[in-house]
N, C-alpha and C positions, 0 to 999 in steps of 0.2 A: 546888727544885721539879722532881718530875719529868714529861717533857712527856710526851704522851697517845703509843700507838704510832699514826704513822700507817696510814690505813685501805687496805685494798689496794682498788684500783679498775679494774685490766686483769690479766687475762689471756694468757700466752702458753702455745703450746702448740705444742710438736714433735709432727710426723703420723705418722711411722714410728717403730714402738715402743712410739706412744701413744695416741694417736686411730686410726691403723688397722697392721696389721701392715708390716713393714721393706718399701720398694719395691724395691730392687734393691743386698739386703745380701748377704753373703757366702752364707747359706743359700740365699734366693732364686738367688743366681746358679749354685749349685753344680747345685740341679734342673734349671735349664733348660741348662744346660751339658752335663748328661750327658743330659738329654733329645733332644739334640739332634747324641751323639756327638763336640762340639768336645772338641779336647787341653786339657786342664782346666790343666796347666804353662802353655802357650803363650797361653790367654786370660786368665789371670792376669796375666801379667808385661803383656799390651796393655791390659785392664783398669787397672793402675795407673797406670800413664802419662798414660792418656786419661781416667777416673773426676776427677780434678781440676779439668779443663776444662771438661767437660759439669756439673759442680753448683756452679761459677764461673759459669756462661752465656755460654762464651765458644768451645761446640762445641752444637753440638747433635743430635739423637738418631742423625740420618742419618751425620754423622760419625763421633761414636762407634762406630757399627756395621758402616761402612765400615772403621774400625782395629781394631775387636777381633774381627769375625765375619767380616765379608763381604771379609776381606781376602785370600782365595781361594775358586774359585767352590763354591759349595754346591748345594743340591739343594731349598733351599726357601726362601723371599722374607725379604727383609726387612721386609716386613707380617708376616709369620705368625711370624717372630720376636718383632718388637713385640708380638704379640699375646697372647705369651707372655709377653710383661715384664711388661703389663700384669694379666695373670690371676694373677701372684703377690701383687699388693693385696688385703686380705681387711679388714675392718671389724673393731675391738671395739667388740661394741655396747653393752656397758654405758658404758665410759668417754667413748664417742660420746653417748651419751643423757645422763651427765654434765654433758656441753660446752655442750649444749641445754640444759640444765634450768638452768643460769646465764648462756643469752642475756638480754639488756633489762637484767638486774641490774649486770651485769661488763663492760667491755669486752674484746674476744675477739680475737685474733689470732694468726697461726701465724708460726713462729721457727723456719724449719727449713732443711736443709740438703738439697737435689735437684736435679735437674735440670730442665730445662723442660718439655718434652714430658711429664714422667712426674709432676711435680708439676701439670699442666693437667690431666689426666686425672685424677688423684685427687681434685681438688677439684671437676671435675664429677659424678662417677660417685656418691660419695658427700656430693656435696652439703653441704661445709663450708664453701661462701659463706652458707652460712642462715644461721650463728651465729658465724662468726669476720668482722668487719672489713676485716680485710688481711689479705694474703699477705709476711712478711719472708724472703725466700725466698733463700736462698743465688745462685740463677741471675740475679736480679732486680737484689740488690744487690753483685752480686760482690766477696762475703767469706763465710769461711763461720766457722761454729763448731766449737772454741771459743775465736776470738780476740773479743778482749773489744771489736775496734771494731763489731760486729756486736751485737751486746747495747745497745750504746752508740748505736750508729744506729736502730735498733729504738724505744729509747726516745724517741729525739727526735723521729721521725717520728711516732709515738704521741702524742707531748705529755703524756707519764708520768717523773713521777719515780722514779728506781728503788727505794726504801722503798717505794710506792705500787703497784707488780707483783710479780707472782713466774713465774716459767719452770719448766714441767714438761716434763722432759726423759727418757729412760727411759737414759739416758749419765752417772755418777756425773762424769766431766771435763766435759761441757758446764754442769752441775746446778752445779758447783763454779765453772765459771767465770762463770756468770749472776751467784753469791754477790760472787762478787772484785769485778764491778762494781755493788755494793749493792744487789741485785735477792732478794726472796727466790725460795728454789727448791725444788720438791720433785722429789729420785729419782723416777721411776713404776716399780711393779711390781705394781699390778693398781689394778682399779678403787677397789675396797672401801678398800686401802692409799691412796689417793690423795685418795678422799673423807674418809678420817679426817685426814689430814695439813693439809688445804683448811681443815678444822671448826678445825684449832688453830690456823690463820691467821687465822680470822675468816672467812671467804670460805663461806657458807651459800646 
């Protein structure tokens, strides 16, 4: 006899990539890099260093920017900097209007990997406390993706079996490790793709 598949029931969802553009990914950081005149070498090499600890939760924004910017003096604040980090978030609205259109039905939550400061700010500005749940946030829970105890802790906090979710990730290694821990997953790579993929899980 074979048993029924079980039904998906939550939702997870990574923000940068997929519900709104990268917050402070290599592209993002190269603009505001040379916007701003920094040695593009020299805040790379500080960038990696310190990018660990800040989306860990175990630095946060002012530090970070104390080690990879303001680590000689400059010509303009470290607000106006921020203020630049933050202007690189930009919305999809479709996939965004997605996310909403399966509030009350799915339960919603976000599985993603940031840092503090700059995952606060995205979840105000565009307003995905409406429809996500929680926050499983790398800063939060210090671990990030794709190690599979985060997938793992995700779900237990949830109270989801992992046959029972799936993780839309726009990272084929995160998508894959969601998989290893029995989760289904789908790639993102546009709204349309995401909606058809959703339909052949069942999730309408």
């Amino acid at each position: 006899m074979t048993l029924p598949t079980p039904r998906i029931t939550t939702i997870f969802w990574d923000i940068g990539g997929v519900l709104l553009t990268n917050g402070w990914d290599r592209e993002q950081r190269a603009g505001v890099v040379a916007r701003y005149g920094l040695d593009a070498t020299d805040f790379a090499e500080r960038h990696k260093l310190a990018a660990p600890e800040l989306e860990l939760g175990r630095m946060d924004l002012e530090a970070y920017l104390a080690q990879t910017v303001f680590c000689t003096p400059r010509d303009f604040s470290p607000d106006t900097f921020r203020e630049a980090m933050h202007q690189q978030s930009q919305p999809h609205p479709e996939t965004l209007a997605l996310a909403r259109g399966l509030a009350g039905r799915y339960r919603q939550y976000s599985l993603n990997n940031e840092g503090r400061d700059l995952n606060a700010y995205r979840v105000a500005t565009f307003e995905l406390d409406a429809f996500l749940l929680g926050f499983f946030t790398s800063c939060y829970l210090g671990m990030m993706k794709p190690s599979p105890t985060i997938y793992r802790t995700a779900l237990d906090l949830a109270g989801v079996r992992p046959e029972q979710a799936v993780m839309i990730d726009d990272r084929a290694q995160n998508a894959e490790a969601a998989r290893a821990v029995g989760m289904h997953a789908v790639k993102y790579e546009s709204a349309e793709q995401l909606r058809s993929e959703l339909e052949a899980l069942g999730v309408v």
